[in-house]
DRENDRENVEX-859620 format. One record per residue (C-alpha): residue number from 1; residue in one letter; chain; x, y, z. Coordinates in steps of 0.5 Angstrom, whole numbers. Layout:
N
(pt NUM; "A"; "A"; (X; Y; Z))
...
***
This chain:
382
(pt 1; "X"; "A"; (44; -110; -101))
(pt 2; "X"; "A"; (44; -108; -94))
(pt 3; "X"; "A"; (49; -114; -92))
(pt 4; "X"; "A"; (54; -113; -98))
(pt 5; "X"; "A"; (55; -105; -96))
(pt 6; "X"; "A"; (56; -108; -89))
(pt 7; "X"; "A"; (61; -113; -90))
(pt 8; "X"; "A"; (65; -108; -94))
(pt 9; "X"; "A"; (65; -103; -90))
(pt 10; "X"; "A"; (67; -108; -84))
(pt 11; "X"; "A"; (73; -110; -89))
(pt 12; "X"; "A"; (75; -104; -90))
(pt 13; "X"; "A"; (76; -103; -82))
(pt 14; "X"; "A"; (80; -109; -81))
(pt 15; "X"; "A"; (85; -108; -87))
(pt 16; "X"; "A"; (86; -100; -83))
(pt 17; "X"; "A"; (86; -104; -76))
(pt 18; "X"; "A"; (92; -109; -79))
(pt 19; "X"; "A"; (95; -103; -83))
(pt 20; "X"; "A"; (95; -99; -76))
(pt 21; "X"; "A"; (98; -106; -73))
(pt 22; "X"; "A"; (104; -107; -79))
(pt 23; "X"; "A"; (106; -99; -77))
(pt 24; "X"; "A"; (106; -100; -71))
(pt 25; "X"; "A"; (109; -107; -71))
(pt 26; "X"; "A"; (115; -102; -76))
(pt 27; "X"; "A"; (116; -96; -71))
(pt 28; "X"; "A"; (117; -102; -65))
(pt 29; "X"; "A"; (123; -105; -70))
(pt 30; "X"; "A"; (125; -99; -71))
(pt 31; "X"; "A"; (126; -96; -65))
(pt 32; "X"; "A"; (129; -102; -62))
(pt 33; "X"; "A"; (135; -102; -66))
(pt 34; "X"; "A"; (136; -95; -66))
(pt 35; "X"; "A"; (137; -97; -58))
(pt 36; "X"; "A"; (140; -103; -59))
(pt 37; "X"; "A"; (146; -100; -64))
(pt 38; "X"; "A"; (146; -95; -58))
(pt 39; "X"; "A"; (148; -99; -53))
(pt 40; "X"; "A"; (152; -104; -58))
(pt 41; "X"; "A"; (156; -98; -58))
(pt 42; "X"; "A"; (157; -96; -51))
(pt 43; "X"; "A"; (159; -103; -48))
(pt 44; "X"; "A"; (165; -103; -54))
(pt 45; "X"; "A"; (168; -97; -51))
(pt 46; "X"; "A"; (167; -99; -44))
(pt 47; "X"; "A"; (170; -106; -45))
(pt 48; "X"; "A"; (175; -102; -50))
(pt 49; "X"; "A"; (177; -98; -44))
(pt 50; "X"; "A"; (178; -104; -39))
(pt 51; "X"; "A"; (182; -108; -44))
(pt 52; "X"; "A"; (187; -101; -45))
(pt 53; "X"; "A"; (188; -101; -37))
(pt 54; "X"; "A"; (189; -108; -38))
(pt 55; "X"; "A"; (194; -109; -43))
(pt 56; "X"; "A"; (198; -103; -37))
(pt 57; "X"; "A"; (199; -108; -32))
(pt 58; "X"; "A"; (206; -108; -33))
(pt 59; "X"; "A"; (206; -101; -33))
(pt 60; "X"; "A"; (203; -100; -28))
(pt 61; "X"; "A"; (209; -97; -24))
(pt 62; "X"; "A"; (210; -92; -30))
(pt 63; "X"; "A"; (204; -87; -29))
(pt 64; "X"; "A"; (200; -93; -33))
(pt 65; "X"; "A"; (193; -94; -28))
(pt 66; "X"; "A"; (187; -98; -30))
(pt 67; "X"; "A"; (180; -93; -32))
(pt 68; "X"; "A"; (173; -95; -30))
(pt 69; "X"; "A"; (167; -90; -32))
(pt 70; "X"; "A"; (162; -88; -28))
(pt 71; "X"; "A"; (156; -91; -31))
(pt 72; "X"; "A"; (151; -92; -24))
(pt 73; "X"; "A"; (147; -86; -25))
(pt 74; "X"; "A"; (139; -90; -26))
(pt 75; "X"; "A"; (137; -91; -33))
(pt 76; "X"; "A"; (143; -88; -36))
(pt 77; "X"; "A"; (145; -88; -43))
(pt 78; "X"; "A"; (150; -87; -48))
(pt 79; "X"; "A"; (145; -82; -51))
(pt 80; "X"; "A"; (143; -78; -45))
(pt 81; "X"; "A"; (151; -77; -43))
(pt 82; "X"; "A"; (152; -75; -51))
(pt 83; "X"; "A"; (144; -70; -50))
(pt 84; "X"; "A"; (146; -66; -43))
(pt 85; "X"; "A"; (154; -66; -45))
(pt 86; "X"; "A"; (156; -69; -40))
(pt 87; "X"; "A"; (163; -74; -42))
(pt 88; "X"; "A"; (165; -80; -40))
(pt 89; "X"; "A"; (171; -79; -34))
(pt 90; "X"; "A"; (176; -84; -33))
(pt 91; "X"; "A"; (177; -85; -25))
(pt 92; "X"; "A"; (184; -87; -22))
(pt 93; "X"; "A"; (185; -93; -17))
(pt 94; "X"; "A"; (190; -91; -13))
(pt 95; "X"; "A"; (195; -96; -13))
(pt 96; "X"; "A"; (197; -99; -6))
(pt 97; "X"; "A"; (205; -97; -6))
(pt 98; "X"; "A"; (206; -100; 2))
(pt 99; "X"; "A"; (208; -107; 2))
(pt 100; "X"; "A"; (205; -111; 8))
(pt 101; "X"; "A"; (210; -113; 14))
(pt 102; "X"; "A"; (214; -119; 14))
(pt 103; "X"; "A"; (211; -124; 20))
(pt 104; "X"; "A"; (216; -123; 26))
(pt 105; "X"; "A"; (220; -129; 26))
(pt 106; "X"; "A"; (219; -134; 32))
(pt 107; "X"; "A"; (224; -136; 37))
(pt 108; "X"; "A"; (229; -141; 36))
(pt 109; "X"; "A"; (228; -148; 39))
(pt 110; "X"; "A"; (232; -149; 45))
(pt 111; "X"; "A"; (235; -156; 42))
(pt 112; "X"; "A"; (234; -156; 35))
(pt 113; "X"; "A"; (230; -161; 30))
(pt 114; "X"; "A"; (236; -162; 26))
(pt 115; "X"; "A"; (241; -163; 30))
(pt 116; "X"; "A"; (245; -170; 28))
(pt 117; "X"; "A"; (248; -171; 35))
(pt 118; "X"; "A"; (255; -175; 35))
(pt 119; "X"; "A"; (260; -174; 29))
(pt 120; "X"; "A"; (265; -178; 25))
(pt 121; "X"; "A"; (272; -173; 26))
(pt 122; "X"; "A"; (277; -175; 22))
(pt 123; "X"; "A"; (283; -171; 20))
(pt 124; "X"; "A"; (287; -176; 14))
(pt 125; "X"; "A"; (282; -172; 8))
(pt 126; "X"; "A"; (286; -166; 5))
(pt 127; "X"; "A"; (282; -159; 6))
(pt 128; "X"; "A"; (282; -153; 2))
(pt 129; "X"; "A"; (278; -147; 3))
(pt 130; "X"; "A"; (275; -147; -3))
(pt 131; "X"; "A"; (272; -154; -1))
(pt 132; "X"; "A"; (269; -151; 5))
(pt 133; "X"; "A"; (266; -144; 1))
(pt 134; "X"; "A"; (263; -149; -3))
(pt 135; "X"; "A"; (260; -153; 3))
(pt 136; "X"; "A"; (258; -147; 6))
(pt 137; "X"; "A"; (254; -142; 1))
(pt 138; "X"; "A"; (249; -138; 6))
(pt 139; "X"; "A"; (254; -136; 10))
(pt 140; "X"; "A"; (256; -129; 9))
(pt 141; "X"; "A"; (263; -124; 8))
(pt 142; "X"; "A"; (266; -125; 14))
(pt 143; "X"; "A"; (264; -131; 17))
(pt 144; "X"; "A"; (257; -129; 19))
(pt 145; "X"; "A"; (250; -132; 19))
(pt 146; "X"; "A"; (243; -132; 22))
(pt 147; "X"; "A"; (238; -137; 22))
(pt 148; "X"; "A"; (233; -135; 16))
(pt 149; "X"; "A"; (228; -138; 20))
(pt 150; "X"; "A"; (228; -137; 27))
(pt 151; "X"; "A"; (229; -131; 32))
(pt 152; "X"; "A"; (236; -133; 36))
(pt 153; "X"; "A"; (237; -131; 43))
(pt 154; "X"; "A"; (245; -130; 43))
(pt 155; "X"; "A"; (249; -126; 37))
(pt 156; "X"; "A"; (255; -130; 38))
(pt 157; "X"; "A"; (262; -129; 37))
(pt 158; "X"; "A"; (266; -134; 37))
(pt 159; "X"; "A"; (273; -132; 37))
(pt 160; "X"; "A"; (281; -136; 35))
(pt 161; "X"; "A"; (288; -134; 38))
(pt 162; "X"; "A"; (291; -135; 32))
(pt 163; "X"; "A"; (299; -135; 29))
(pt 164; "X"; "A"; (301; -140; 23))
(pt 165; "X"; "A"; (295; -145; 24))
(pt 166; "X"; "A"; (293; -145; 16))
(pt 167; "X"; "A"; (292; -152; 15))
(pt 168; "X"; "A"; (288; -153; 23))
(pt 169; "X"; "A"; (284; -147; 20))
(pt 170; "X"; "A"; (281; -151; 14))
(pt 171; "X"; "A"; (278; -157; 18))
(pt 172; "X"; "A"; (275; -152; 24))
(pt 173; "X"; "A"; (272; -148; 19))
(pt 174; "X"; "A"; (270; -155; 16))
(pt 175; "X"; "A"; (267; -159; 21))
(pt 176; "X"; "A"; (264; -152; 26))
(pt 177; "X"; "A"; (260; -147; 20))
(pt 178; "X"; "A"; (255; -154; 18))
(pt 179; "X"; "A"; (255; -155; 26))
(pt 180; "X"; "A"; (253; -148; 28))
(pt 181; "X"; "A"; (248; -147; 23))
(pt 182; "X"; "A"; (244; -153; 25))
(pt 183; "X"; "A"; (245; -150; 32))
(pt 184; "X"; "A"; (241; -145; 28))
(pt 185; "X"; "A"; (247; -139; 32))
(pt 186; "X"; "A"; (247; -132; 29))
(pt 187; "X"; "A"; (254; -132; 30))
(pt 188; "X"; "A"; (261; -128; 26))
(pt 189; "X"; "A"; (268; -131; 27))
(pt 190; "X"; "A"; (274; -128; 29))
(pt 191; "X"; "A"; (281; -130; 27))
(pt 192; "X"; "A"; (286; -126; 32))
(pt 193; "X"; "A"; (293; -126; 29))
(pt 194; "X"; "A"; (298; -124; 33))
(pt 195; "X"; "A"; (304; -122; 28))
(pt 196; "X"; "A"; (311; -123; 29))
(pt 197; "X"; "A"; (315; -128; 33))
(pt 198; "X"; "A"; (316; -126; 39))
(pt 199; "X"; "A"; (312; -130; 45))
(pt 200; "X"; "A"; (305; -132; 44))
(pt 201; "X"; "A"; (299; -130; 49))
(pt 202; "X"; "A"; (293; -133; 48))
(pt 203; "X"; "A"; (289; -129; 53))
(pt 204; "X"; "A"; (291; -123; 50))
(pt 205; "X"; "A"; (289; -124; 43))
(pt 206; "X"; "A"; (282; -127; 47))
(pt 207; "X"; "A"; (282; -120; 49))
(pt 208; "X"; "A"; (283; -116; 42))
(pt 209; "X"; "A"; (278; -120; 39))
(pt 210; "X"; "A"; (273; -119; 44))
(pt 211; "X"; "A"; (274; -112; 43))
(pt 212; "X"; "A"; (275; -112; 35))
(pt 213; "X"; "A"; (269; -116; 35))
(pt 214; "X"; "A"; (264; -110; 38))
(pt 215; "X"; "A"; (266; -106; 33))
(pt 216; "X"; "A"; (263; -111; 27))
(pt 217; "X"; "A"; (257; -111; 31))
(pt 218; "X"; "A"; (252; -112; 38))
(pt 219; "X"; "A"; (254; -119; 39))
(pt 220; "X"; "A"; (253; -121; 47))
(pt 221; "X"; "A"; (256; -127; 47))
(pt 222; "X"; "A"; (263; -130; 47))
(pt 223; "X"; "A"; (266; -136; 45))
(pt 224; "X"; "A"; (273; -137; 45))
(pt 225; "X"; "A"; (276; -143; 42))
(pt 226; "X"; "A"; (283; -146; 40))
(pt 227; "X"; "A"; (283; -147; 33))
(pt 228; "X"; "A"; (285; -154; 33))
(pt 229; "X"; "A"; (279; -157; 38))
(pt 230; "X"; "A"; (273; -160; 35))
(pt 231; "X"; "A"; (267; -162; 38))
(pt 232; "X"; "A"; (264; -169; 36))
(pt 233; "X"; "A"; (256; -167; 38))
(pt 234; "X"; "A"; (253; -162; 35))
(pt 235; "X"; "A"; (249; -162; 41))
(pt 236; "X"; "A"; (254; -158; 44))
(pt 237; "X"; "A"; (250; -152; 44))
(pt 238; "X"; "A"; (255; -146; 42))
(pt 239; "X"; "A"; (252; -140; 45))
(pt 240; "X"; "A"; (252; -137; 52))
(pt 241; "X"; "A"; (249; -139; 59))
(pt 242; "X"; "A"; (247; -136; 66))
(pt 243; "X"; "A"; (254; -138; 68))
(pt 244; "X"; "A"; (260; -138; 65))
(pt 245; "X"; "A"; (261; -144; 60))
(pt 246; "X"; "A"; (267; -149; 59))
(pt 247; "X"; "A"; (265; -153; 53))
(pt 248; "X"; "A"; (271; -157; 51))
(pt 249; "X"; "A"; (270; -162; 58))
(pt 250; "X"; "A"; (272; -169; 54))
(pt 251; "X"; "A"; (278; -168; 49))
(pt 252; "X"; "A"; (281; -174; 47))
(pt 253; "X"; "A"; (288; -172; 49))
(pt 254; "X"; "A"; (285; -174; 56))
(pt 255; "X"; "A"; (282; -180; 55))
(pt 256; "X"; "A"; (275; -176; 55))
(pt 257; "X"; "A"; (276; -174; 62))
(pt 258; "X"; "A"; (276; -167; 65))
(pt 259; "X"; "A"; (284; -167; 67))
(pt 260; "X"; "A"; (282; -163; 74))
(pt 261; "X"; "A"; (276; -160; 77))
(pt 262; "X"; "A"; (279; -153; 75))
(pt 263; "X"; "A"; (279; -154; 67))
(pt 264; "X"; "A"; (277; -148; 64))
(pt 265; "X"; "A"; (282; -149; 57))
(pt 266; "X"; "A"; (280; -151; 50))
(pt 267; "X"; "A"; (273; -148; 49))
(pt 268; "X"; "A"; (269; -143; 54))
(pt 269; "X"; "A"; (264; -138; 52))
(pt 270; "X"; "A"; (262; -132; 57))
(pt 271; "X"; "A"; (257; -127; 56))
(pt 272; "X"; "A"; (258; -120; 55))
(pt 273; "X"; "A"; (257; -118; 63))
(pt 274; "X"; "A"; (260; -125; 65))
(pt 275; "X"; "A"; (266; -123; 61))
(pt 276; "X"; "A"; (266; -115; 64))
(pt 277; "X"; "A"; (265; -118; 71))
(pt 278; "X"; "A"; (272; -121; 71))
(pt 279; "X"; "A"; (275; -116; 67))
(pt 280; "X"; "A"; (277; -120; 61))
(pt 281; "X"; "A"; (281; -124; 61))
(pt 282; "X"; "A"; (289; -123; 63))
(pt 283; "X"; "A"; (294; -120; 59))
(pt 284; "X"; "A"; (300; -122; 63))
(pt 285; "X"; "A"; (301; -129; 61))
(pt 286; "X"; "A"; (306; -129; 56))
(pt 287; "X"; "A"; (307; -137; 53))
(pt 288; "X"; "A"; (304; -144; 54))
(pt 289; "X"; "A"; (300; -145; 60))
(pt 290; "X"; "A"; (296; -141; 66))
(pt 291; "X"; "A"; (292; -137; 63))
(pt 292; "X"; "A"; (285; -142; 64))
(pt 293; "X"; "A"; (287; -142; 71))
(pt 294; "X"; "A"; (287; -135; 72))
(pt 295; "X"; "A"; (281; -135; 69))
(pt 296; "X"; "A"; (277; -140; 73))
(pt 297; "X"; "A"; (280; -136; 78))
(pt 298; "X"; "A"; (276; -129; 77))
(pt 299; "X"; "A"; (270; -133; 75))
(pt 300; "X"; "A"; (269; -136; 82))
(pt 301; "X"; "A"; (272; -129; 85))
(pt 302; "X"; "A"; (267; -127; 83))
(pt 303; "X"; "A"; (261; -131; 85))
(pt 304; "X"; "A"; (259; -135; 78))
(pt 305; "X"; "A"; (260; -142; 78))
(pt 306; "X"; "A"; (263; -145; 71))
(pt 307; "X"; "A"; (258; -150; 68))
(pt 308; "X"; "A"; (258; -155; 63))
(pt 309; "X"; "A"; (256; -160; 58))
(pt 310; "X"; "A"; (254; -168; 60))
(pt 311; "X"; "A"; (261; -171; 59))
(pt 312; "X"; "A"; (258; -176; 53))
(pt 313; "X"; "A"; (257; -169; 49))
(pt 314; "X"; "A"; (263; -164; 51))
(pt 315; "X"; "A"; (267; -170; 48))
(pt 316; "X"; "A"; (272; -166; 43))
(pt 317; "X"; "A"; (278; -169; 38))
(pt 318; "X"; "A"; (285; -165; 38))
(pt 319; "X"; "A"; (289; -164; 31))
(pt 320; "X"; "A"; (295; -167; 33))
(pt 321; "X"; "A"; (302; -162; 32))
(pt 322; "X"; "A"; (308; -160; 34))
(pt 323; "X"; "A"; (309; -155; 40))
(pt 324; "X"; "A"; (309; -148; 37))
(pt 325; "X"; "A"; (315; -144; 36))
(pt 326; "X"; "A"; (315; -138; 41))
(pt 327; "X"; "A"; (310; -142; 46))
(pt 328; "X"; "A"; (313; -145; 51))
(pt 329; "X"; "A"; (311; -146; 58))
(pt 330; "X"; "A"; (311; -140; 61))
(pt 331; "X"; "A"; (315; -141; 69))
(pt 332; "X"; "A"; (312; -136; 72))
(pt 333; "X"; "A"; (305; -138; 71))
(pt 334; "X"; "A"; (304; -142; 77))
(pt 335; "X"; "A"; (306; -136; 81))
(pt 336; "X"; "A"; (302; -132; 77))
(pt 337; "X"; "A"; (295; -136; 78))
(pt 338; "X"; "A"; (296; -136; 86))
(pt 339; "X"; "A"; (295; -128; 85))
(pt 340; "X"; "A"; (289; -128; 81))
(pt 341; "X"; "A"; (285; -124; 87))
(pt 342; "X"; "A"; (290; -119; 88))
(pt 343; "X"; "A"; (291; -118; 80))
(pt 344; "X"; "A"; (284; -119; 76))
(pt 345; "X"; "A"; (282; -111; 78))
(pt 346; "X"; "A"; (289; -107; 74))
(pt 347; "X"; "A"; (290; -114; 69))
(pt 348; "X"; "A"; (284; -114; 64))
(pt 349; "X"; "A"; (280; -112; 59))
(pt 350; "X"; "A"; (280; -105; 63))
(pt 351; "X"; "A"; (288; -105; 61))
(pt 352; "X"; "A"; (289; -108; 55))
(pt 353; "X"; "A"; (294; -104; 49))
(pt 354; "X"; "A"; (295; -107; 43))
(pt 355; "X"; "A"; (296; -104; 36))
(pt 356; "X"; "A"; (291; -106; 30))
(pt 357; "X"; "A"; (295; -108; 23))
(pt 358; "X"; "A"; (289; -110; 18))
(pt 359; "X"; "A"; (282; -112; 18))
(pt 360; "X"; "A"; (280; -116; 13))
(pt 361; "X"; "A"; (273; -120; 11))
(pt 362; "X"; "A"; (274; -127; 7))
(pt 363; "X"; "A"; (268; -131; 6))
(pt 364; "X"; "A"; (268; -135; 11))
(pt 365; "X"; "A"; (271; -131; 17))
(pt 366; "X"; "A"; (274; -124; 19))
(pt 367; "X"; "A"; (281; -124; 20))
(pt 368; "X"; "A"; (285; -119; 24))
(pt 369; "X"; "A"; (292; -118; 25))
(pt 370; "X"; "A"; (295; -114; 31))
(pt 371; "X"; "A"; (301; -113; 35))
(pt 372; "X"; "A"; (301; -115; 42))
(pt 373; "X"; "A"; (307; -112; 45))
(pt 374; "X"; "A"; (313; -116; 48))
(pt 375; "X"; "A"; (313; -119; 55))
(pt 376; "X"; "A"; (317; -116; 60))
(pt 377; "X"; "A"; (325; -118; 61))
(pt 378; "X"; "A"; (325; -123; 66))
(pt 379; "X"; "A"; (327; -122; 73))
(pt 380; "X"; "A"; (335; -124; 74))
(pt 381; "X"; "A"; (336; -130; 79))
(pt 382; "X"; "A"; (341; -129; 84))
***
């Protein structure tokens, strides 16, 4: 009897331990989930909120921002934020509104990689200026370039004594933009167009163009070039030196020889205090012929030595022409090249006058037309 009453009652103790066990076990699942949904809930809004930012990038320069919600307080609950009332604050990014600075570009090289060396010149093709403009896409209105790669030493002006040389234009823009863009030379070109037909004079639209080429930009280079002169190696670097230059040493009109030691015509380029050095060059050489003379003269003078190319590389081709009209060898010109000494300080830059007509910029170079005057009437022979 004893026994039977014992067994019961441990029975009844076992099914209220498993009882305690299964309410136990349904507050645990039930509080779990209640957690569970909580949290479900807060990371839909937290990814909510990320993907609305997100879906703002592009607009981010309108006002649009991305949001992030500061969830880093420890133990931290949707339902600790909704019980003490505290709400959700979106935080801004500040955006980054400065644009980093581009790397300093690096010097030019002093002989650069593309240089092609000796060049086929020939002149028998027919040219126009819309089969150069095409050729020559990077470079800029008013015949302007600069090397996108590198830090030239020189800006360069290369400037033409022109009047009724249209066709030789075409073939000099030709064969010198490709040349001196692989010569990586940050340069302009300058047409100086004498108007009328009264008599040439080179060395004074020389002077014009260097004036009207400072007023376009800084350059401190000069390279003056007759336009029917094309070199044949782009070696022949078109830049400045430390003494004066005479580029065109070889033509072929010569034989490819310097005709005599004092040979400054062609092509020559000086740098901005060379050329102020010997005043310019001389305005009272009217007609063909003396003016590189006198110009030889002044740099000598002056205590400056002409430098040159080897003759392998100063190698020019001339574009064959008649004598222009109103261009005829100047007579007084050998009496004139013996009084450089005594002319060069009043005869210059320093007295140049002349009267700008039109400026105007074409794709491939600046043209400028002036009036240079007349020359003085003749001395009657007696």
């Amino acid at each position: 009897m004893t026994r039977l009453m014992l067994g019961r009652t441990l029975e009844r103790i076992c099914k209220g331990v498993l009882l305690l066990c299964l309410l136990h076990f349904l507050i645990m699942m039930i509080l779990y989930f209640d957690v569970y949904s909580q949290r479900f809930d807060l990371f839909s809004r937290f990814n909510n909120g990320r993907n609305g930012s997100r879906s703002n990038v592009s607009g981010a320069g309108s006002g649009h921002h991305y949001y992030y919600y500061n969830l880093s307080r420890p133990n931290a609950t949707l339902a600790s934020y909704l019980a003490t009332g505290e709400q959700l604050v979106p935080s801004v990014q500040p955006e980054n509104t400065q644009t980093p600075s581009p790397k300093p570009l690096p010097p030019c090289p002093e002989s650069p990689p593309g240089l092609v060396g000796r060049l086929l010149i020939e002149f028998s093709s027919q040219m126009t200026m819309e089969r150069v403009q095409k050729e020559n896409p990077n470079v800029t209105e008013g015949g302007r370039y600069t090397p996108p790669d590198c830090r030239p030493r020189w800006k360069v002006a290369i400037i033409i004594p022109f009047r009724h040389r249209e066709n030789h234009l075409k073939y000099w823009l030709h064969y010198l933009h490709p040349i001196l863009r692989r010569q990586k030379i940050d340069y302009g070109i300058y047409i100086i167009n004498q108007l009328g037909e009264d008599t040439f004079n080179r060395a004074k639209l020389l002077n014009v163009g260097y004036t009207e080429a400072l007023k376009d930009a800084e350059y401190d280079c000069f390279i003056f070039s007759d336009v029917d002169l094309i070199p044949m190696d782009d070696r022949n670097l078109y830049h400045c030196y430390d003494q004066p230059r005479h580029f065109a040493i070889a033509m072929d009109k010569f034989g490819f020889r310097l005709p005599y030691a004092g040979y400054f015509g062609g092509v020559s380029g000086l740098s901005k205090k060379q050329f102020l050095k010997i005043n310019g060059f001389p305005n009272e050489y009217w007609g063909w012929g003396g003016e590189d003379d006198d110009i030889y003269n002044r740099i000598t003078l002056n205590g400056m030595k002409v430098s040159r190319p080897d003759v392998r590389i100063g190698r020019y081709r001339m574009i064959k022409h008649e004598r222009d009209k109103h261009n005829e060898p100047n007579p007084q010109r050998f009496n004139k090249i013996q009084n450089t000494k005594n002319t060069m300080k009043k005869d210059g830059i320093s007295s140049l006058t002349y009267r700008l007509v039109q400026v105007k910029k074409y794709p491939l170079y600046t043209n400028i037309s002036v009036e240079i005057g007349k020359p003085p009437p003749r001395p009657i022979k007696g």
